[in-house]
N, CA, C and O of each residue as an XYZ file, in Angstrom:
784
protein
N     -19.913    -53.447     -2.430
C     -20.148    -52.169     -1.752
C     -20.635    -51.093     -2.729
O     -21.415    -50.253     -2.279
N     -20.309    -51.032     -3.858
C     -20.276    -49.849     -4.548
C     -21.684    -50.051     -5.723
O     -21.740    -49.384     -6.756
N     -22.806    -51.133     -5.314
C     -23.939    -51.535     -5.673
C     -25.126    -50.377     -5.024
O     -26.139    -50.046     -5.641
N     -24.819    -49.969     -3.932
C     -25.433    -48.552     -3.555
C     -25.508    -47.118     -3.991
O     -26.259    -46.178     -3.730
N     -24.430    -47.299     -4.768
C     -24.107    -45.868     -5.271
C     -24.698    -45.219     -6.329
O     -24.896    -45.732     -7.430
N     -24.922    -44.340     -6.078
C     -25.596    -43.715     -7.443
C     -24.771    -43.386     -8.656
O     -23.886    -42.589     -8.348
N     -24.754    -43.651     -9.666
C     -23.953    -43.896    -11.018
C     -23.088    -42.385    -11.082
O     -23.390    -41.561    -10.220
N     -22.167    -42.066    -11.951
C     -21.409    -41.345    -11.896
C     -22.202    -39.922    -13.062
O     -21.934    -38.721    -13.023
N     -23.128    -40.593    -13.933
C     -23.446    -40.353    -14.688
C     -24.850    -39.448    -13.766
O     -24.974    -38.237    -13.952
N     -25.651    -40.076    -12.968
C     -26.406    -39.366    -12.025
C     -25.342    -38.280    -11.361
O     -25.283    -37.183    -11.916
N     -24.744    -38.448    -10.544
C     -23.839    -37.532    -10.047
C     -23.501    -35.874    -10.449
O     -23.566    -34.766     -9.917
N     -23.005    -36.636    -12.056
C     -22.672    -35.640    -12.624
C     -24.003    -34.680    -13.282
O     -23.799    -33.620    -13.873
N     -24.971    -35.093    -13.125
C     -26.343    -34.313    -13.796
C     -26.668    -33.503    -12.393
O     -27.162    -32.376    -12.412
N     -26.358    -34.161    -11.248
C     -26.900    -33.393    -10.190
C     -25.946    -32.601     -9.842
O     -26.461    -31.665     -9.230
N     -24.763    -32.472     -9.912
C     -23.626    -31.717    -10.067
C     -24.300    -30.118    -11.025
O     -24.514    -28.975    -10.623
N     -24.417    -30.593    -12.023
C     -24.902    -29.426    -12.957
C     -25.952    -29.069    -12.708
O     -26.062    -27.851    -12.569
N     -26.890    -29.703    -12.578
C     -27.815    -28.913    -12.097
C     -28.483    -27.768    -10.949
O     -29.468    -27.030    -10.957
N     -27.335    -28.069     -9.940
C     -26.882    -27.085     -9.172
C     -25.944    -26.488     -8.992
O     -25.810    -25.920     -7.908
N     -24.965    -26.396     -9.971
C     -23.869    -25.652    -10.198
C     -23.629    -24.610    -11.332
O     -22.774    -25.090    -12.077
N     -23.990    -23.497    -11.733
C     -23.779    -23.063    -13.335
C     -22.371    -22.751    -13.415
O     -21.820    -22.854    -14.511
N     -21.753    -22.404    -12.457
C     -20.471    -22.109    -12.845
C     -19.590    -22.716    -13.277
O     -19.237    -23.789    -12.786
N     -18.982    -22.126    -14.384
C     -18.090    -23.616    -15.112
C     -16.793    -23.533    -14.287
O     -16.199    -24.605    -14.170
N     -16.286    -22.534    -13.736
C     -15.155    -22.926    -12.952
C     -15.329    -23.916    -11.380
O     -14.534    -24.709    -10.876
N     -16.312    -23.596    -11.050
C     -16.781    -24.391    -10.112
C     -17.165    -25.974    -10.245
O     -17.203    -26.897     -9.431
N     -17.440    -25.863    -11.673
C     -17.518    -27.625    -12.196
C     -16.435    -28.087    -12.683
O     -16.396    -29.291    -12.940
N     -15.271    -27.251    -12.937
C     -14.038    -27.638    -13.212
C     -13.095    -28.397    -11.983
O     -12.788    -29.571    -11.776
N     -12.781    -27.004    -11.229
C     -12.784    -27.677     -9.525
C     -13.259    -28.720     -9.187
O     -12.351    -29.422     -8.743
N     -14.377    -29.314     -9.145
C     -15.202    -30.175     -8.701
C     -14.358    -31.703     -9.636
O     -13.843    -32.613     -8.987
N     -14.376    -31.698    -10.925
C     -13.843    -32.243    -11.955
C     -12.260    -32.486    -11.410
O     -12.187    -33.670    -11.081
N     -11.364    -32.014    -11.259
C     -10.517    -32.041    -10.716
C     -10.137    -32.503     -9.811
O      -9.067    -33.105     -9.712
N     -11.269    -32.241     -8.613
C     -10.781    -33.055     -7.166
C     -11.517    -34.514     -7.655
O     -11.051    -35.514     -7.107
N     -12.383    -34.687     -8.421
C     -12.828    -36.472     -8.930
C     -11.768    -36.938     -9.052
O     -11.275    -37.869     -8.416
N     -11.040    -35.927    -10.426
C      -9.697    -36.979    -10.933
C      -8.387    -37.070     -9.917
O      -7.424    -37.651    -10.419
N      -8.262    -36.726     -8.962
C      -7.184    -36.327     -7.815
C      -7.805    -37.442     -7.028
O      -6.949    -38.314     -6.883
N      -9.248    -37.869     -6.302
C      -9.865    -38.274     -5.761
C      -9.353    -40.045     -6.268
O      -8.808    -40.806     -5.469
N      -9.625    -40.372     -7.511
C      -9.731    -41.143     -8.213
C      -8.575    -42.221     -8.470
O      -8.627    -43.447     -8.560
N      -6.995    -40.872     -8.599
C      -5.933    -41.129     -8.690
C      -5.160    -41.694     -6.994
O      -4.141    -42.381     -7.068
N      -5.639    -41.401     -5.811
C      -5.131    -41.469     -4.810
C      -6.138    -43.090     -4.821
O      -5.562    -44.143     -4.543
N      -6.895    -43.082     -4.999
C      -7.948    -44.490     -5.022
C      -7.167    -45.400     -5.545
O      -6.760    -46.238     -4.740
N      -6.875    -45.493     -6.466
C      -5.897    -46.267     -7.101
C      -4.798    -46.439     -6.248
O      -4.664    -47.418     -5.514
N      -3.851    -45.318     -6.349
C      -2.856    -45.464     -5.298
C      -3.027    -46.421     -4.035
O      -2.268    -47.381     -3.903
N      -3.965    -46.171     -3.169
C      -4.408    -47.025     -2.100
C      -5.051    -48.176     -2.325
O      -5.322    -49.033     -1.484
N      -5.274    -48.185     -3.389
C      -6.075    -49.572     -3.653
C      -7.491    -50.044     -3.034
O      -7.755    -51.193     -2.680
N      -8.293    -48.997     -2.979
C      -9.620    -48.532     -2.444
C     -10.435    -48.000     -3.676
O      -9.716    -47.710     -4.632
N     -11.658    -47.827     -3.843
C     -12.844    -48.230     -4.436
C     -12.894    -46.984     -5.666
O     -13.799    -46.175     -5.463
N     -12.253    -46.781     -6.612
C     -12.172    -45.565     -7.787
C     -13.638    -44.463     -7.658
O     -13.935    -43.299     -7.389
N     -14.145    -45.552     -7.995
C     -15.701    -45.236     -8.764
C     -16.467    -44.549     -7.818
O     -17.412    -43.899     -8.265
N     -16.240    -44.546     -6.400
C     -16.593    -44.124     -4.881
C     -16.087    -42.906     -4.843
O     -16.661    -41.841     -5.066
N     -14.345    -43.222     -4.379
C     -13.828    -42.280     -4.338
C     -13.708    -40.582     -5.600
O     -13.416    -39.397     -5.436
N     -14.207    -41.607     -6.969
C     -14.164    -40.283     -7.874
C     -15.708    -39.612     -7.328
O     -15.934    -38.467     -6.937
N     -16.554    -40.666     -7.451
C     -17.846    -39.668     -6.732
C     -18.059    -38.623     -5.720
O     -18.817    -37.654     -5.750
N     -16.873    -39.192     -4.424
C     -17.070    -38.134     -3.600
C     -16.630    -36.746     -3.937
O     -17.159    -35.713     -3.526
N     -15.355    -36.866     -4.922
C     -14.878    -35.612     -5.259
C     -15.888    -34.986     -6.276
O     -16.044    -33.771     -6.151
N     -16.508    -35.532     -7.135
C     -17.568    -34.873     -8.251
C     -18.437    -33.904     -7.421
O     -18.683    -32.732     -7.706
N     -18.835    -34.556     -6.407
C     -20.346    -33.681     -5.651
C     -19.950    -33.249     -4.261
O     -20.799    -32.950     -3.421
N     -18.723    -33.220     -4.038
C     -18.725    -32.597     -2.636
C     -18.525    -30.834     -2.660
O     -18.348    -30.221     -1.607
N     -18.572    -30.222     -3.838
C     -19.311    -28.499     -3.297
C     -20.362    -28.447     -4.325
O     -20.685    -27.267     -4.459
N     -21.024    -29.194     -5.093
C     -22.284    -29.108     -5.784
C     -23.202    -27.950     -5.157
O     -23.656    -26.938     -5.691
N     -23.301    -28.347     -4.088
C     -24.312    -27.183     -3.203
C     -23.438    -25.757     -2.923
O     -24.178    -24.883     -2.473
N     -22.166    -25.368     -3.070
C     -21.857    -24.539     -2.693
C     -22.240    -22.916     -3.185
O     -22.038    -21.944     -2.457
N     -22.897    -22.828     -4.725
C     -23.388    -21.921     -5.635
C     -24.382    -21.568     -4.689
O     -24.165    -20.615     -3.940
N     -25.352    -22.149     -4.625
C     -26.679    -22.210     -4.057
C     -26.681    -21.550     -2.098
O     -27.343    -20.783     -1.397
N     -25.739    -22.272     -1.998
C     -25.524    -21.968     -0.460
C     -24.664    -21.492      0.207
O     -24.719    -21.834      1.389
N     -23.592    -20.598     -0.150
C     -22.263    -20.547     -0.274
C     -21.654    -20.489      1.773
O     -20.481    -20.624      2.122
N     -22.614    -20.307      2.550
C     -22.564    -20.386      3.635
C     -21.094    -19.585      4.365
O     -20.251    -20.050      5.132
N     -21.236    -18.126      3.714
C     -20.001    -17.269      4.205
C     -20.109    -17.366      5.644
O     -19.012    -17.598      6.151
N     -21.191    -17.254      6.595
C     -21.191    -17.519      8.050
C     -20.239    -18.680      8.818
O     -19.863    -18.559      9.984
N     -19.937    -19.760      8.000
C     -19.473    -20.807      8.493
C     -20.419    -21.937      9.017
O     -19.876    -23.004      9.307
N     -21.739    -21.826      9.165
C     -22.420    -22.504      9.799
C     -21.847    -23.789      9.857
O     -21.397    -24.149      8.769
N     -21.696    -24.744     10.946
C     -22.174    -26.009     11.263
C     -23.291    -26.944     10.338
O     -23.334    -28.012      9.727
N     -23.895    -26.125     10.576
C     -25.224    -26.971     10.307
C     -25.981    -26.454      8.856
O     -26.621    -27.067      8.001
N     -25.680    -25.364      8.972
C     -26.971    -24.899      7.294
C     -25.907    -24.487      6.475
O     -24.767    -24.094      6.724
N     -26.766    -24.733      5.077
C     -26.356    -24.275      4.042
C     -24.593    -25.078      3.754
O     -24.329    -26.002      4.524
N     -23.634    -24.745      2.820
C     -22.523    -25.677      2.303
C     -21.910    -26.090      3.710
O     -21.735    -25.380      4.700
N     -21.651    -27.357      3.533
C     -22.154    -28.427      2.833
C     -23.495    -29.251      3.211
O     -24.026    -30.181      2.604
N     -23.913    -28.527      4.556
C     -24.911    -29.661      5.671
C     -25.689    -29.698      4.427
O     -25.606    -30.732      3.766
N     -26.501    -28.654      3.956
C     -27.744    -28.557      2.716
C     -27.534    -29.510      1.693
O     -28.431    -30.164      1.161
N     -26.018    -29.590      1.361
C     -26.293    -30.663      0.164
C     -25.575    -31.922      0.456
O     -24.981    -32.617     -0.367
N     -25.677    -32.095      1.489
C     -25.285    -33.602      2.151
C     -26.935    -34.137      3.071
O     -27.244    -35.209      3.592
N     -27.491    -33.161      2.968
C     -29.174    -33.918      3.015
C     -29.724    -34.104      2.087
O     -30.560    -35.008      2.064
N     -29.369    -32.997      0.491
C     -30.096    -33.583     -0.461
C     -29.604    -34.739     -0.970
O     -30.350    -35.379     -1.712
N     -28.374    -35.207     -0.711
C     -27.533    -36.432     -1.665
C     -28.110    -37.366     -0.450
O     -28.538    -38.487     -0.722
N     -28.112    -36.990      0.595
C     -28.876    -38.549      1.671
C     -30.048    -38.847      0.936
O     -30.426    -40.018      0.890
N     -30.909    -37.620      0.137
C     -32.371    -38.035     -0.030
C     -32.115    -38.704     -1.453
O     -33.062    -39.205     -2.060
N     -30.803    -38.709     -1.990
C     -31.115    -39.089     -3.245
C     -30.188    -40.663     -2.891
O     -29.688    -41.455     -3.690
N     -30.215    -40.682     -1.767
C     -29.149    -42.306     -1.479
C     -28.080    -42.544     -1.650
O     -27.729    -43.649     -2.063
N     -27.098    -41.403     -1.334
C     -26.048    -41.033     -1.226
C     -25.709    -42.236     -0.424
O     -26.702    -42.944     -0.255
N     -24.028    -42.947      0.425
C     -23.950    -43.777      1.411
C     -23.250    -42.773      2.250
O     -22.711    -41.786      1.749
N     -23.257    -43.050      3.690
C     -22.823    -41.972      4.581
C     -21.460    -42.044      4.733
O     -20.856    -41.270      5.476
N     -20.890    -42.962      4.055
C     -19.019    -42.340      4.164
C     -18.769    -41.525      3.321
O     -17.841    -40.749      3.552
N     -19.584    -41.408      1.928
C     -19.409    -40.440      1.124
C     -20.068    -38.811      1.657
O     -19.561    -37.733      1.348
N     -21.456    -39.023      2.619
C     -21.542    -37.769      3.115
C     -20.744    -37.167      4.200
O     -20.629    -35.942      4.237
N     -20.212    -37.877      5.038
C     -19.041    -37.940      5.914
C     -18.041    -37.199      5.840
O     -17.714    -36.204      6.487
N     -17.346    -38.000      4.611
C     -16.481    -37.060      4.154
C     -16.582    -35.738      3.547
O     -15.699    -34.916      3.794
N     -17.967    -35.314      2.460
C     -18.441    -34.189      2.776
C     -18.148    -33.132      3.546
O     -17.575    -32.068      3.312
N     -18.822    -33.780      4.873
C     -19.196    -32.865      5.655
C     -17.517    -32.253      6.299
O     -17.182    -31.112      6.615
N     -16.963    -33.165      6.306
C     -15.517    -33.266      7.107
C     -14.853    -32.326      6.021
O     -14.001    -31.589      6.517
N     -15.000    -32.204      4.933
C     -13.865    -31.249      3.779
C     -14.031    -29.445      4.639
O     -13.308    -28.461      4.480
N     -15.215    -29.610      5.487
C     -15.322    -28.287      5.883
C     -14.725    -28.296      7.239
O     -15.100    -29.281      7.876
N     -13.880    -27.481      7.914
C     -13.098    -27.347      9.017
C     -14.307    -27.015      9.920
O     -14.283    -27.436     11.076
N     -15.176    -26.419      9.561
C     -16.205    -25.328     10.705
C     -17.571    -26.563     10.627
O     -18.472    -26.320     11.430
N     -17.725    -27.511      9.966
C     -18.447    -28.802     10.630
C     -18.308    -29.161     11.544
O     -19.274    -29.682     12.101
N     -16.983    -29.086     12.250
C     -16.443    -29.994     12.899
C     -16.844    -31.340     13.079
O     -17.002    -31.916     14.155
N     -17.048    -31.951     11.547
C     -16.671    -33.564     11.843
C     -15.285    -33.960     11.331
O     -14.521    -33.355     10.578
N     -15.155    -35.316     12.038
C     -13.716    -35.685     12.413
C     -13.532    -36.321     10.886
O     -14.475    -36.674     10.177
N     -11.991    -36.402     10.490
C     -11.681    -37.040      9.609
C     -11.325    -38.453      9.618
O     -10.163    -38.861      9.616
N     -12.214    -39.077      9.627
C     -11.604    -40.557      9.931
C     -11.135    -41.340      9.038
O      -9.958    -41.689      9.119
N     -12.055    -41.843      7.863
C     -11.877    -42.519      6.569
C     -10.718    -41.737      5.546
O     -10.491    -40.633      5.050
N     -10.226    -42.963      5.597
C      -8.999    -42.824      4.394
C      -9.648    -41.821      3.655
O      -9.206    -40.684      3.492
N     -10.677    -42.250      3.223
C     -11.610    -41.413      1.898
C     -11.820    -39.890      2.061
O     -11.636    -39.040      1.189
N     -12.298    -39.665      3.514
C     -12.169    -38.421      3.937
C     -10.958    -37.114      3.638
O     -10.876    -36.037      3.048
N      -9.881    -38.312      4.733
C      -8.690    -37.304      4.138
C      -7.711    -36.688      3.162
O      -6.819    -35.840      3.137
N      -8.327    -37.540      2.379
C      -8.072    -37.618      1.355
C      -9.027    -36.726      0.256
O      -8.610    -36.438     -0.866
N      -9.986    -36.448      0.614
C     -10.908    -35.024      0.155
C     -10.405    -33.537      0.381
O     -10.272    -32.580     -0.383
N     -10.123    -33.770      2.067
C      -9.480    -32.598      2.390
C      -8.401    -32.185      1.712
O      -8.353    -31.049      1.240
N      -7.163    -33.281      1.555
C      -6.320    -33.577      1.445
C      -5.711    -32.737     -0.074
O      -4.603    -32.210     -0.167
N      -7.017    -32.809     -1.430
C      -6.658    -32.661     -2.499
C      -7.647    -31.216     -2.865
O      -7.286    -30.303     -3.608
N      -9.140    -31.311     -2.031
C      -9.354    -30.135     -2.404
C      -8.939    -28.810     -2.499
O      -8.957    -28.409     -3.662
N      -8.502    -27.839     -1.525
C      -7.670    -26.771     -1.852
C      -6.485    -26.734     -2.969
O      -6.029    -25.767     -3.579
N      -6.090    -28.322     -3.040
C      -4.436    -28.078     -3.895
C      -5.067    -27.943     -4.817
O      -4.598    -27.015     -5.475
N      -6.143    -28.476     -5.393
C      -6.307    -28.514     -6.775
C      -6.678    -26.868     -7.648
O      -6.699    -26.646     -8.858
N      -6.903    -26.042     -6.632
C      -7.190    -24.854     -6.332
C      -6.465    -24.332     -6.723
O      -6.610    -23.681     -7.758
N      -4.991    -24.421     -5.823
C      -3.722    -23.857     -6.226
C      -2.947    -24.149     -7.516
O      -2.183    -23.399     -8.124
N      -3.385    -25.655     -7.853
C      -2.688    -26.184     -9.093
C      -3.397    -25.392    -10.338
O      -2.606    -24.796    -11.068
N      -4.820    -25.307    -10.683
C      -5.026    -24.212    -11.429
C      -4.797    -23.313    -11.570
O      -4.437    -22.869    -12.661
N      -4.934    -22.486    -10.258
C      -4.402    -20.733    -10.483
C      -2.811    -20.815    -10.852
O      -2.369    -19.884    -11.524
N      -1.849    -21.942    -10.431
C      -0.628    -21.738    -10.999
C      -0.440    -21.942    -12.357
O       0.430    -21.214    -12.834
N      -1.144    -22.934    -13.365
C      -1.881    -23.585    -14.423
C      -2.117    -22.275    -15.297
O      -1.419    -22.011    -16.276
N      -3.339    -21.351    -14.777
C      -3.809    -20.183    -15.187
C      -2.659    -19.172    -15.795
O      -2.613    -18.591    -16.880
N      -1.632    -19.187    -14.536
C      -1.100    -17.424    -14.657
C       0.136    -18.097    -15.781
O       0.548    -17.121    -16.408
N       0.711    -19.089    -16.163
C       1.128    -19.326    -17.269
C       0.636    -18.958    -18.939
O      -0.516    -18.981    -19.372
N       1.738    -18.664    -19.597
C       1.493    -17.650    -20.998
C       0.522    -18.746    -21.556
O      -0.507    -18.445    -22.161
N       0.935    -20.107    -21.302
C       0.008    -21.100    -21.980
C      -1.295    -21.664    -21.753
O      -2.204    -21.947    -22.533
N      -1.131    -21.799    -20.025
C      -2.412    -21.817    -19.706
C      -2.581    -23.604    -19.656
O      -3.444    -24.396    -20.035
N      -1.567    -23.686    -19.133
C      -0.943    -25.533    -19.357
C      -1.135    -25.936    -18.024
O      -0.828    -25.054    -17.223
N      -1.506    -26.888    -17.571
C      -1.341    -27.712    -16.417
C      -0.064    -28.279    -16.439
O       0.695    -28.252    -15.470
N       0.280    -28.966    -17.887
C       1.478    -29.529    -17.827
C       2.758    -29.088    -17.815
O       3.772    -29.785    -17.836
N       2.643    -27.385    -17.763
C       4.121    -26.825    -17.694
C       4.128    -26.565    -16.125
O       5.088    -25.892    -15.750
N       2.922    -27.116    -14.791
C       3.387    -26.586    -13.869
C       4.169    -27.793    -12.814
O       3.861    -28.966    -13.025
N       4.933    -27.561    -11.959
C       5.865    -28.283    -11.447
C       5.368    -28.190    -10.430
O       4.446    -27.387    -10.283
N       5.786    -28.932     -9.453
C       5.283    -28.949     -7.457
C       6.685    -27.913     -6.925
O       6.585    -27.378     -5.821
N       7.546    -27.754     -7.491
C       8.164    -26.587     -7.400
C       7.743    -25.107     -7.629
O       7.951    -24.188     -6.837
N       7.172    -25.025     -8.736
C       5.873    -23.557     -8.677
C       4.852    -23.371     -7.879
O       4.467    -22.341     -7.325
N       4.248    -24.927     -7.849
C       3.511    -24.461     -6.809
C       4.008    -24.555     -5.537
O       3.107    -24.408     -4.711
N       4.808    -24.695     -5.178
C       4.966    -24.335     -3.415
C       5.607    -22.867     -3.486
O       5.322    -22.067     -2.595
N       6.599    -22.443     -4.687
C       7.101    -20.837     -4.559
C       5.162    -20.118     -4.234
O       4.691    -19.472     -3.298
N       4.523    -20.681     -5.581
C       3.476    -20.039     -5.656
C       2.092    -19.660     -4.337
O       1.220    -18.803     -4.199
N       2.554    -20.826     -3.614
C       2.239    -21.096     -1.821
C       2.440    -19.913     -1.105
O       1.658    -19.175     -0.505
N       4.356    -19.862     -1.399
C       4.263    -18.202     -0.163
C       3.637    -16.897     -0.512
O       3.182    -16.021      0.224
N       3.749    -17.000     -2.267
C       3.142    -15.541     -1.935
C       1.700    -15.260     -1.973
O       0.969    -15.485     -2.937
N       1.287    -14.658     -0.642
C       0.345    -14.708     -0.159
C      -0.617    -14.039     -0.938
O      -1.739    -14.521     -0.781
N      -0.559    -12.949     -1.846
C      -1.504    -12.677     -2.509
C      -2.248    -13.310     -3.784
O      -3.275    -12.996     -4.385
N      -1.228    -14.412     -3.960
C      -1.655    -15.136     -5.334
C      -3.058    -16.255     -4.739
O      -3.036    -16.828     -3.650
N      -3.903    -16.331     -5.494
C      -4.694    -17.027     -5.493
C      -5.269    -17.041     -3.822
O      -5.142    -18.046     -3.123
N      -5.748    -16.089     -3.448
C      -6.106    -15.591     -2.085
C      -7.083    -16.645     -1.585
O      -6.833    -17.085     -0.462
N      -8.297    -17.197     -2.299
C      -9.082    -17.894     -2.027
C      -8.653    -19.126     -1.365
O      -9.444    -19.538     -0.516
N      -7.428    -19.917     -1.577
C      -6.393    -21.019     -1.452
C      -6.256    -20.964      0.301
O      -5.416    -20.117      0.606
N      -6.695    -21.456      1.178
C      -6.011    -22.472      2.115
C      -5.077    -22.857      2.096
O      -4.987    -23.921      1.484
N      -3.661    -22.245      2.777
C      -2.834    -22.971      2.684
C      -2.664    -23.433      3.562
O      -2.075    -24.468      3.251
N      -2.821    -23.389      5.016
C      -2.709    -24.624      6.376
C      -3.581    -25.568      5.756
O      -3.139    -26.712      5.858
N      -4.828    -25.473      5.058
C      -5.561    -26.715      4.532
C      -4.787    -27.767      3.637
O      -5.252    -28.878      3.381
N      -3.594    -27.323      3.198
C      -2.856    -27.597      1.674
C      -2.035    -28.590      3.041
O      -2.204    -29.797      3.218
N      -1.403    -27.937      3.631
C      -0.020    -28.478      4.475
C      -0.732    -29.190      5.205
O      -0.526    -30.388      5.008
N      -2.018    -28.816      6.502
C      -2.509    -29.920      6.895
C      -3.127    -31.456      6.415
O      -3.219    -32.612      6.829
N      -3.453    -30.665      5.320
C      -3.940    -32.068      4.305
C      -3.558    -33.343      4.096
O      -4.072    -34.454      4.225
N      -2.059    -32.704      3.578
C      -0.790    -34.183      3.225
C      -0.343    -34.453      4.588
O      -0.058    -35.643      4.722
N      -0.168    -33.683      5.757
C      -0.155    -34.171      6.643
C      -1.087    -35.392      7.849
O      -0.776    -36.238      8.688
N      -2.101    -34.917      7.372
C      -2.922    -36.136      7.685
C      -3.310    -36.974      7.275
O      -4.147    -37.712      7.797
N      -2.736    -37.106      6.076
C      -3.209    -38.065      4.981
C      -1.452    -38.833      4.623
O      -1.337    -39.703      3.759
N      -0.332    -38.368      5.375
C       0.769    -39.476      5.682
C       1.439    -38.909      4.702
O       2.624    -39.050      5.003
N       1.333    -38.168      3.383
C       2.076    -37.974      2.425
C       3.122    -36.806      2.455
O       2.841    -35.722      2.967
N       4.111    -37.022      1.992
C       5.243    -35.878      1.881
C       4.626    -34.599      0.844
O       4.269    -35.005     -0.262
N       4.449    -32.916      1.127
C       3.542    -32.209      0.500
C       3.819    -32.161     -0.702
O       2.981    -32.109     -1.602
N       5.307    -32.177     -0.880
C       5.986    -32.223     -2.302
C       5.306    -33.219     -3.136
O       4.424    -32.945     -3.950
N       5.955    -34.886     -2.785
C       5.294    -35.740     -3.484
C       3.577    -35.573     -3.959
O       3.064    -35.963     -5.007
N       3.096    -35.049     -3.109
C       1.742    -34.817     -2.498
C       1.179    -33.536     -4.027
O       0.388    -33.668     -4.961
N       1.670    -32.919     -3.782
C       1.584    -31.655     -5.225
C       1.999    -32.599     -6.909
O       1.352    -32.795     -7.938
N       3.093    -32.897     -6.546
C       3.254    -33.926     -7.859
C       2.158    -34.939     -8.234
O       1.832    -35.068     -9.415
N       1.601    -35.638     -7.287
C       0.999    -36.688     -7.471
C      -0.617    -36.096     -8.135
O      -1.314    -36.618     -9.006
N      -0.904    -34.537     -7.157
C      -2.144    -34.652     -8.323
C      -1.910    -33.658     -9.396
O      -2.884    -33.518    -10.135
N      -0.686    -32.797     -9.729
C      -0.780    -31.905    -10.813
C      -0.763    -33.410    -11.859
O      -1.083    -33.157    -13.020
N      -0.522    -34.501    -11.655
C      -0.674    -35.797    -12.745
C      -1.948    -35.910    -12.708
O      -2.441    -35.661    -13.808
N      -2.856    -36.236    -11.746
C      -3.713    -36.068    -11.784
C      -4.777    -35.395    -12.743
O      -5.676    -35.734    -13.512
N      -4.175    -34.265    -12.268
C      -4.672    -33.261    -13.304
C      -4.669    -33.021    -14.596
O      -5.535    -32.480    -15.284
N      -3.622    -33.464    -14.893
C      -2.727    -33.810    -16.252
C      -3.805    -34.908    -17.623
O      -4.153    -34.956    -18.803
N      -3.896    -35.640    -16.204
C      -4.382    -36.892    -17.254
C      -5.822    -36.557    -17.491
O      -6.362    -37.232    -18.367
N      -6.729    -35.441    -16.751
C      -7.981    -35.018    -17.568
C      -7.485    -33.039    -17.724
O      -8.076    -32.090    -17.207
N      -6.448    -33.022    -18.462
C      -6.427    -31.771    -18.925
C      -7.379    -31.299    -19.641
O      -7.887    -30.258    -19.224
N      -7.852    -31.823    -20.765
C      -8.950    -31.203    -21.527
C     -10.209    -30.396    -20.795
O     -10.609    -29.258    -21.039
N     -10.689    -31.331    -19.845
C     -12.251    -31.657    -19.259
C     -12.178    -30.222    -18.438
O     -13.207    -29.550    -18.502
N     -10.996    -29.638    -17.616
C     -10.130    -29.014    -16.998
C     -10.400    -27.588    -17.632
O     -11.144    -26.704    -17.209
N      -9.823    -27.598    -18.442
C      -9.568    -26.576    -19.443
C      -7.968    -25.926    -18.993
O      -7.499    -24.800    -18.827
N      -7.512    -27.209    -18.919
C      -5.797    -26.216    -18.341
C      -4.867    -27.486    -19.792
O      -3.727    -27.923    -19.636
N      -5.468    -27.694    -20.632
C      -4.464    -28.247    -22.196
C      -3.497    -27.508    -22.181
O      -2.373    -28.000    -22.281
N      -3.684    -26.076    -22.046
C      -2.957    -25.432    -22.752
C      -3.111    -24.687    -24.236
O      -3.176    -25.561    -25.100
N      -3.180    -23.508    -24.736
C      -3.275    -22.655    -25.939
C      -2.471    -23.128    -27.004
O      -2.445    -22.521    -28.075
């Protein structure tokens, strides 16, 4: 199956090349290795699953689509350019599905599992961030869920996306936060959450 795919190494050039923001390629970096780590877990296709997380907001710089559209601009725009570059359609699928206002359905494991990790990984940085160290590894799934209620921290964060996520994806949210601040852990560097 994974003879279709475009190399990780392509991915990641088309990633940058439409992305300048380094926090935005960090994110992106993050939900791979979260992506990657649940792959394993399930025992489903790594190299797939890290891809979908590498390039699923690539287009979002470019298109940021504050309207919500359906159809134009993040993600529809760059789930036609990755079709033109031979993307496979469970990977655009799921894409399209990480956005609530697509309204496509989440079907594939793979899918919900996009949804599932993108926002947390969100939250796991900004909790990561506001530490003196600036550590991924000093944060706990206990900080981040205090860090959950209060509503002004990290505003950008989804949190029905966070809770619906592990919920559709079968996992307990707790376990669910633990499983990718490891995640995260294990490409701290790439991240930039090592720590000072």
């Amino acid at each position: 199956m994974s003879n279709d795919l475009p190399s990780r190494e392509q991915t990641l050039a088309l990633m940058h090349e439409y992305t300048a923001s380094d926090s935005l390629r960090k994110h992106m970096l993050a939900v791979e290795g979260a992506m990657r780590a649940y792959a394993g877990k399930f025992g489903e296709d790594k190299e797939r699953w890290g891809i979908t997380g590498l390039i699923h907001d690539f287009d979002y710089e470019r298109f940021p689509n504050n309207a919500h559209s359906p159809t134009e601009e993040h993600p529809s725009e760059g789930v036609r350019v990755l079709r033109s570059h031979g993307y496979p359609e469970d990977i655009l699928e799921a894409i399209l599905g990480h956005a609530q206002y697509t309204n496509t359905p989440r079907v594939s494991k793979m899918a919900k599992t996009l949804f599932a990790v993108d926002e947390l990984t969100g939250l796991i940085t900004a909790t990561a961030l506001v530490r003196p160290t600036k550590s991924v590894h000093e944060v706990e799934a206990r900080s981040v869920r205090k860090k959950m209620k209060d509503k002004a921290f990290a505003r950008g964060v989804n949190r029905d996306d966070v809770i619906n996520g592990a919920q559709e994806l079968g996992v307990d949210l707790d376990e669910h936060i633990s499983f990718v601040i490891a995640a995260m852990k294990e490409r701290a560097e790439d991240l930039g959450l090592a720590g000072s």
